[in-house]
N, C-alpha and C positions, 0 to 999 in steps of 0.2 A: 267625289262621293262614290263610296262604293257599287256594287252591281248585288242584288238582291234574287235570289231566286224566285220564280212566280208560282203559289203553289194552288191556282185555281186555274183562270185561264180569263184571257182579253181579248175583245175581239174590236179589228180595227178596219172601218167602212168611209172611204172618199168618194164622193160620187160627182163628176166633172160632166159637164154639157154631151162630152165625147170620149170619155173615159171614165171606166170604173176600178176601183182597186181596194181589195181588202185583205185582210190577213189574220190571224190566228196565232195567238201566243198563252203557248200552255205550260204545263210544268218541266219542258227542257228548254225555257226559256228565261231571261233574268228582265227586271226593270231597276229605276233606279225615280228616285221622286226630289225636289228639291226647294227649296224657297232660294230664289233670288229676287235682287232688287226692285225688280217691277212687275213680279206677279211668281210664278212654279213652272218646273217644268218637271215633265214626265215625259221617260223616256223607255222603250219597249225593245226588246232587243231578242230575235234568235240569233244563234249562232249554227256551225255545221254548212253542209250542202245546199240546205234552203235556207241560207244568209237571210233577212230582210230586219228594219228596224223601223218602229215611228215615234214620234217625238211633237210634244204637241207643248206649248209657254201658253199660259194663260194669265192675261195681268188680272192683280189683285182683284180689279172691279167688276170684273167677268165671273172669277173665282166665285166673289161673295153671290154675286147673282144666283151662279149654279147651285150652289151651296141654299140658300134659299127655297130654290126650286125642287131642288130634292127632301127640303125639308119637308116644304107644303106637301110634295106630292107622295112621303111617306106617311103622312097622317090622314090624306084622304084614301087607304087601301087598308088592306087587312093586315098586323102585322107579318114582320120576318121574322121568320124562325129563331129560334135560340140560338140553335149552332151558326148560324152569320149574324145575329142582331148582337150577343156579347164582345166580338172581335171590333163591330163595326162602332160600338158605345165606346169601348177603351181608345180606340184611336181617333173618334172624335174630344173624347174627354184629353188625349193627348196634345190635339192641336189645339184645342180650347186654351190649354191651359201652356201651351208655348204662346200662342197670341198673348195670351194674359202679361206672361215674363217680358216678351219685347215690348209693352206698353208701359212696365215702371222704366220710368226716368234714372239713367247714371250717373252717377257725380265723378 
């Protein structure tokens, strides 16, 4: 799968008993998104001097949860703006509608 450029910005936070670590991936950096067999994975990547990457597989049952949770909890606030709410409509109407295809049966 290819590497995608990132044209907003991600920010990534692990917070460990005894260690903290987070990171920042903006527009000179790429990710890369994927469906595999037992859930996705997304993966974050700079390159340069300040090398670091994160990478995070979520199975499918986890997915659907979150997916869930951000549904509820977009209808309980005040809408998103235009300029993110049409981006974010067309790429769920895209995965909606890849789910759809891997659900008819092949002969």
């Amino acid at each position: 799968m290819p590497m995608h450029p990132i044209t907003d910005k991600a920010e990534v936070a692990i917070d460990f008993p005894d260690k903290y670590y987070s990171g920042v991936f903006g527009r000179d950096c790429s990710f890369e998104a994927r469906a595999e067999n037992d859930g996705v994975l997304i993966r974050l990547v700079r390159g340069g001097s300040d090398k670091r990457a994160a990478a995070i597989h979520l199975h499918h049952f986890l997915l659907a949860g979150i997916l869930e949770d951000l549904a509820r909890s977009l209808g309980e606030r005040e809408p998103i703006d235009t300029v993110h709410r049409e981006p974010l409509l067309d790429a769920a109407r895209s995965f909606a509608a890849a789910l759809e295809r891997a659900a008819t049966p092949t002969k």
